[in-house]
C-alpha positions as CSV (number, residue, x, y, z in Angstrom):
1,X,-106.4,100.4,6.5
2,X,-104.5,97.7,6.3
3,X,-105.1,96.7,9.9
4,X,-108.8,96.3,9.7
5,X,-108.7,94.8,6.5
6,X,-107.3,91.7,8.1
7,X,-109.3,92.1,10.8
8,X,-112.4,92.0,8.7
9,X,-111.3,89.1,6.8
10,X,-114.2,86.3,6.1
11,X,-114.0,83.2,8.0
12,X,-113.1,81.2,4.8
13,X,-109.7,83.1,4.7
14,X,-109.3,82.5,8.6
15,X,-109.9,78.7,7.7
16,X,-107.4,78.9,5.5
17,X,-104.6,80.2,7.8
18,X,-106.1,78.2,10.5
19,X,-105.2,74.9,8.2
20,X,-101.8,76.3,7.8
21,X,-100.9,76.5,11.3
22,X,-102.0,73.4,12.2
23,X,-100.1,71.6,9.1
24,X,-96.3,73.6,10.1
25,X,-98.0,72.7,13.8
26,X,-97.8,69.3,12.8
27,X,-94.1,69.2,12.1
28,X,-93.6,70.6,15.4
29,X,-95.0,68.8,17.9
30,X,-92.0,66.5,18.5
31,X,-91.6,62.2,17.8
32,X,-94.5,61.0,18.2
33,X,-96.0,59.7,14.6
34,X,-99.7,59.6,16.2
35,X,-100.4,62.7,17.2
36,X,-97.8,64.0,14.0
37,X,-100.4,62.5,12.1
38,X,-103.7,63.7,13.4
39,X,-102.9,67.4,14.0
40,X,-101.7,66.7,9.9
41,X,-105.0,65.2,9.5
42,X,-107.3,68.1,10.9
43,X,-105.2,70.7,8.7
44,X,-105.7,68.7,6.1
45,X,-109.4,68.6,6.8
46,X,-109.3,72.6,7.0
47,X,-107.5,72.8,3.7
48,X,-110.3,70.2,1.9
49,X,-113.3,72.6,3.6
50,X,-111.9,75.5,2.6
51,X,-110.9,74.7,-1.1
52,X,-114.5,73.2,-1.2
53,X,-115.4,77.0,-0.2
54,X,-113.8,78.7,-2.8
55,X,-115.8,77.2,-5.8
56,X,-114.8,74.1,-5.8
57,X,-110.8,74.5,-6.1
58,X,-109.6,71.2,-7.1
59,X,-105.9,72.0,-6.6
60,X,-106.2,72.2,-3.2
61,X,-108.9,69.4,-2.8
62,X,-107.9,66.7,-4.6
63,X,-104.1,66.6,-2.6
64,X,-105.7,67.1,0.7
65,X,-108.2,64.1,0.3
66,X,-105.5,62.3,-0.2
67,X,-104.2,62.9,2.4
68,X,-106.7,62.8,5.1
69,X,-107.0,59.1,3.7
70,X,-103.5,58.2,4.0
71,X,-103.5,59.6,7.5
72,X,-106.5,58.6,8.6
73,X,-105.1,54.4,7.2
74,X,-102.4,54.8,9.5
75,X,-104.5,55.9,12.4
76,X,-107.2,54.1,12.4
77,X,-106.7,50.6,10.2
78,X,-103.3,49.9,10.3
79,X,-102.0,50.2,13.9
80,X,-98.3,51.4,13.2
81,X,-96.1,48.8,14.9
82,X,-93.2,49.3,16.9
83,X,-89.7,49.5,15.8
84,X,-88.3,45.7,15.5
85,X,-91.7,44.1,16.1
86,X,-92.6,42.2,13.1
């Protein structure tokens, strides 16, 4: 039972999980900050679609618009210098 109860799980709950990897992903991929911060960025994204699909659940909205704009400020309008360049 408990087998094909997570296999029938709803694509909402897949997005869900699918957000999660990708955020502990994003803490794995090693040093470089760029692509730290985009794999961050698309779980993020998953997280703000998903809590949009469960009826509007600000907890989960609110922090993750955040931070799709923080992310997205640092890769795409303010080009992250290189260590000792001013």
């Amino acid at each position: 039972m408990i087998q094909l109860k997570f296999i029938i799980m709803n694509w909402v709950e897949w997005l869900g999980y699918f957000s999660a990897a990708l955020v502990v992903l994003s803490f794995l991929v090693g040093q470089k900050v760029r692509r730290i911060r985009f794999i961050n960025m698309l779980g993020a994204v998953g997280f703000l679609i998903y809590g949009i699909l469960l009826d509007t659940n600000f907890p989960i909205i609110i922090p993750n618009a955040f931070i799709i704009c923080i992310q997205f400020y640092y890769l795409f309008i303010k080009k992250e210098q290189a260590p000792g360049k001013q």
